[in-house]
N, C-alpha and C positions, 0 to 999 in steps of 0.2 A: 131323730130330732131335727126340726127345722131350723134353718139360721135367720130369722125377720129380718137382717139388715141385706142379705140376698134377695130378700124374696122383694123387697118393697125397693129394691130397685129395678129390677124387674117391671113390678106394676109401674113404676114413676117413668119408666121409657115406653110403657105400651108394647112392651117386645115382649118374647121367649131368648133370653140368652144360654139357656141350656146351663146354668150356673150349677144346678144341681143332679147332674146327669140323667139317670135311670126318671126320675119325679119330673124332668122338666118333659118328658114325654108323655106321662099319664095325666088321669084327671085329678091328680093329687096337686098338679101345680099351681102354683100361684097367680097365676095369671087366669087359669082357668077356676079355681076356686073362689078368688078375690078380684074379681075383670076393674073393677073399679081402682082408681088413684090412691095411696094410702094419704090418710089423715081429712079430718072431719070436712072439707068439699072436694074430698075424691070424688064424686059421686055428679058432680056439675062438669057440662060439658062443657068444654075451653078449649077456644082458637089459639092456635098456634103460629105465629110469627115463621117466615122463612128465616129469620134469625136460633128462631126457638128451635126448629128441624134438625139447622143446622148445628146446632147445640147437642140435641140431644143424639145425631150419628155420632160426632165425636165421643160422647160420653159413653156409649155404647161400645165400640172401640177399646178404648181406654181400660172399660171394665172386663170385655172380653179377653184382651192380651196383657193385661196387668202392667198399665202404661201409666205413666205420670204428666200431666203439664207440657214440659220440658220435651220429654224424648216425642210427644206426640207432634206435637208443634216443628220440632226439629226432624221428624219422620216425611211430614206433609208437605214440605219445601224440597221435596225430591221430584222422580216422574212418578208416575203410574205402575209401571212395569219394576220399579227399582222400590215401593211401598210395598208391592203385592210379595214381594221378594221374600225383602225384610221382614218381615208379618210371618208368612207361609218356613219361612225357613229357620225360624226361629228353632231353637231345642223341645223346648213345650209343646209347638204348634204340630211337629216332626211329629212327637210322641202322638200326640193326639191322634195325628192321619194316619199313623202307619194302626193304630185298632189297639195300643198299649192301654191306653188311659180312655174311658167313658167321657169327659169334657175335657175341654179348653182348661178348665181351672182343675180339675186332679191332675192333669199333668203337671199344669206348672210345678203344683206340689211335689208329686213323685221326683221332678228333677231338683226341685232345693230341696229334697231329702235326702239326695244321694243317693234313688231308687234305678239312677239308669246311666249309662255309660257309653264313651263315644268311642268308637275304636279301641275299645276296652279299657277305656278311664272315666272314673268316676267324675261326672262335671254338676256340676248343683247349680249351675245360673240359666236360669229360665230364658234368655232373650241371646243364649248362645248362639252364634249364625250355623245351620250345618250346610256343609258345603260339598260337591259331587265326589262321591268315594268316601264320606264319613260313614259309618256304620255304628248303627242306633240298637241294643241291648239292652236287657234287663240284667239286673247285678243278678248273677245267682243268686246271693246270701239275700233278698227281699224277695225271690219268687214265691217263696210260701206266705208273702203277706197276704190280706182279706183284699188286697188292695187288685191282685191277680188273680183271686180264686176265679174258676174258669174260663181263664181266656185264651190258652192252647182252644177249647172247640171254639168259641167267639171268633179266634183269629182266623180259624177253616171257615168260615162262612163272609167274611170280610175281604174287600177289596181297597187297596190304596189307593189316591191318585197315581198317575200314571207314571210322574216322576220318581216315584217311591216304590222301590222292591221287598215284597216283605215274605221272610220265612218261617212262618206257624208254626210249625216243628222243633225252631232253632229259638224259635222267641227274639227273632235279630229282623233287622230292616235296614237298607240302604239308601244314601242319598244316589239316585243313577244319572240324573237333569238338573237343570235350574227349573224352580217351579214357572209357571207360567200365569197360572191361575186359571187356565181354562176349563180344565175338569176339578175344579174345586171350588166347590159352593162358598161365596164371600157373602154373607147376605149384610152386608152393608156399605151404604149410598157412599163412596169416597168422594163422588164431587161436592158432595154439600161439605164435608169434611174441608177441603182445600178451598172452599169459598169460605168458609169461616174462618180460615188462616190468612186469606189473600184481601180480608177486610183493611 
């Protein structure tokens, strides 16, 4: 089943945010199925404002890390180095890289379910910081969910960033570094981000 308030955000930012894992790669997705804007002049080409750019990175943002107003605004008034951080080190974000969860947004899930554990405690808040020597599991009692079916092989074929140690076997991963962002694909623009904040 498709979620249309997903997908036609998606079309409204002109991206692929991977919102829907496995479909945001085929041609099932929405962007490739419905390339046009939703609603009756999706379909008219329209210039966009450096205003509007910058608009719509943050939004994008926002949607990808499940950020509000507030925290985004209050995130972009740091450096570079100290946003990349924040962002990449989050619990969700962890899950994500270390090959646990398919997107950005199953994880977040997984962790406000209570699906995953830090040092062997269950933590359910997605924008958890984790930090050098935390160690990232799956609760036993959810590995049998649909939500991990096959991803012992998934995780053999899978490589972390570099910061991150992961053990396929153990179904466990480590924080080893502070992220860098270097070998981790950010695909989105943070300077227009912080010129829309620094307006």
């Amino acid at each position: 089943m498709t979620h249309p308030v997903k997908e036609k955000r998606e079309r409204a930012l002109n991206t692929k945010l991977f919102l829907k894992a496995e479909r945001s790669y085929s041609p099932k997705s929405a962007i490739v199925r419905r390339p046009k804007r939703p609603g009756q002049h999706g379909d008219k080409r329209q210039s966009i404002t450096e205003y509007g750019r910058q608009l719509q990175e943050k939004q994008k943002i926002q949607i990808s890390f499940g950020l509000n107003n507030r925290q985004t605004r209050t995130l972009f008034h740091k450096p570079k180095e100290k946003i990349i951080e924040t962002l990449f080190q989050r619990l969700d974000s962890v899950t994500f890289m270390l090959g646990f969860a398919k997107s950005q947004r199953i994880a977040r899930q997984m962790v406000s379910h209570g699906h995953i554990l830090v040092n062997g405690r269950k933590v359910t808040i997605p924008s958890c910081h984790v930090t050098i020597g935390n160690k990232i599991s799956i609760r036993p009692e959810s590995r049998a969910s649909k939500l991990f079916e096959g991803i012992g092989e998934r995780l053999q074929k899978y490589t972390p960033p570099t910061w991150l140690r992961l053990s396929p076997e153990e179904l466990t991963g480590e924080c080893i570094a502070k992220s860098s962002g270097g070998d981790t694909e950010f695909p989105f623009d943070m300077a227009l981000v912080s010129e829309f904040y620094s307006r």
